[in-house]
C-alpha positions in Angstrom: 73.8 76.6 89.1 76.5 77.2 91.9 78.9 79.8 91.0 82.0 79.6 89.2 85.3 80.9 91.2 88.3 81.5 89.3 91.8 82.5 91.2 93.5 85.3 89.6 96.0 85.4 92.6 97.7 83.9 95.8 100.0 85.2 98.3 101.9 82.7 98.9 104.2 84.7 101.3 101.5 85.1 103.6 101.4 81.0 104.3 105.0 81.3 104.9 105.2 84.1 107.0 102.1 83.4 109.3 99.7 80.5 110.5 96.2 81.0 109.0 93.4 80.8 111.9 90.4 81.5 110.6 89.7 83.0 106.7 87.1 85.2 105.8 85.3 86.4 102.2 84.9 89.8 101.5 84.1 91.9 98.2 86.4 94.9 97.5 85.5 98.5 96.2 86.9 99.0 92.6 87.0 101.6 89.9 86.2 100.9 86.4 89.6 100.1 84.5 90.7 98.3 88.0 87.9 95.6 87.5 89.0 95.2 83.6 92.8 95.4 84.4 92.2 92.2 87.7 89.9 90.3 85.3 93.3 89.8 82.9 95.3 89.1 85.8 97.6 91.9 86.5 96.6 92.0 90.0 99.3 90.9 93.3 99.2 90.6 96.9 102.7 90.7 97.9 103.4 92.5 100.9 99.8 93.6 101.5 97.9 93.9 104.4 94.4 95.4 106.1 93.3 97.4 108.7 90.1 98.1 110.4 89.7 102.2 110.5 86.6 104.2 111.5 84.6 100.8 111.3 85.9 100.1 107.6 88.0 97.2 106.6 90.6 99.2 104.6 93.4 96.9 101.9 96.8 98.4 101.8 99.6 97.5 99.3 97.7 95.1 97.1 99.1 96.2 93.5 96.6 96.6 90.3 98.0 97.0 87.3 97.0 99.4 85.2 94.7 98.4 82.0 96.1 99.0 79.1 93.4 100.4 77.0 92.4 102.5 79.7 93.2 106.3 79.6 92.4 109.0 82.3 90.6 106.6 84.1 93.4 104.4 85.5 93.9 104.9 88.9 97.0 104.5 91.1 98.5 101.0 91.6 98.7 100.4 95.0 95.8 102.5 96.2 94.1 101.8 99.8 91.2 99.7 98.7 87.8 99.2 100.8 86.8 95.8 101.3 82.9 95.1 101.9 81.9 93.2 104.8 79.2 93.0 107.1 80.0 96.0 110.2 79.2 92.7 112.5 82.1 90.7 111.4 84.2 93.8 110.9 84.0 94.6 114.8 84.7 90.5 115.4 87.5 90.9 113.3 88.8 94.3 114.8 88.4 92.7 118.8 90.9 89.9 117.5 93.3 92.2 115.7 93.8 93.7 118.8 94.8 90.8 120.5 98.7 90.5 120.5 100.1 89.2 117.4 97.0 89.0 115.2 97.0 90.5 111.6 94.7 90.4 108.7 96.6 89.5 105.3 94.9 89.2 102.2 95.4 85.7 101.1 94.0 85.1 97.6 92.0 87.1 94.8 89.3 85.7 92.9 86.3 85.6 90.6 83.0 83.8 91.8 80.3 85.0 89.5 80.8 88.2 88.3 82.1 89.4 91.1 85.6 90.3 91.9 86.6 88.9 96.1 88.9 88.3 98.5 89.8 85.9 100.9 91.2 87.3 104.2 93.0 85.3 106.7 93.4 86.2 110.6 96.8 85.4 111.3 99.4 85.4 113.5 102.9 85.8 113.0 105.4 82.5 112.5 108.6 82.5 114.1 112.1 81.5 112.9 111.9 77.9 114.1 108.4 77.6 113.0 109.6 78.7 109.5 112.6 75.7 109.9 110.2 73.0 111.2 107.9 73.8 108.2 110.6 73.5 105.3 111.5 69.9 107.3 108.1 68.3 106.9 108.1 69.7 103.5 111.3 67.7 102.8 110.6 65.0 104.7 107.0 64.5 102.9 108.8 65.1 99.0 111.6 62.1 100.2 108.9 59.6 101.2 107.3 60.5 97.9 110.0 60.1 96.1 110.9 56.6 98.0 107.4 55.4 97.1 107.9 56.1 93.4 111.2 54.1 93.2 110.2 51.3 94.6 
């Protein structure tokens, strides 16, 4: 039986603010109560962001709330979080970063089995116009739907 994936969250910033080249799965490195406290869905990606440091792919700024019927155990919200990837696709992805204008956002959070992963996008950065030219197609694509309905 294939396994099930179920999307707790999306960063839906991150399509606005960047084009999406390549995406990429990795697990992540939780504690206890984090696991519990993303499984009910208090987890978001706004503003996050990795890096690749001393060979590790490190998360920065995603937000997990903490689980309420945890105690001592909870840990901090917006810890650094180590994501789990091969070291060979790491160094891939760390040659590209360092290309101008490259950057690895988190894009969405999600259950496939039992285990908790993330999708991570190589991206590069959109500009104004690009922004602009996207929120025209949009329009222009919701008119000719709405056209078509009328008749």
């Amino acid at each position: 039986m294939a396994d099930q994936v179920k999307q707790l969250a999306k960063n839906n910033k991150a399509f606005h603010d960047y084009f999406v080249e390549e995406t990429y799965e990795a697990g992540i490195e939780l504690a206890g109560t984090e696991v519990k406290s993303i499984r009910l869905g208090n987890v978001n990606l706004r503003d996050s962001f990795c890096v690749v440091k001393d060979g590790e792919l490190i998360l920065h700024g995603m937000h997990v709330g903490p689980y309420e019927k945890g105690n001592i155990f909870n840990r901090e919200p917006r810890r650094p979080r180590r994501l789990l990837m091969h070291k060979r696709e790491i160094l891939r992805l760390y040659g590209k970063v360092k290309q101008d204008g490259y950057t690895l956002v988190p894009l969405k959070v999600y259950l496939k089995g039992p285990r908790v992963k993330v999708e991570i996008g190589l991206c590069k950065g959109k500009k104004l116009y690009d922004k602009r030219e996207d929120a025209a197609r949009r329009d222009a694509k919701r008119e000719m739907e709405r056209a078509s309905r009328r008749g």
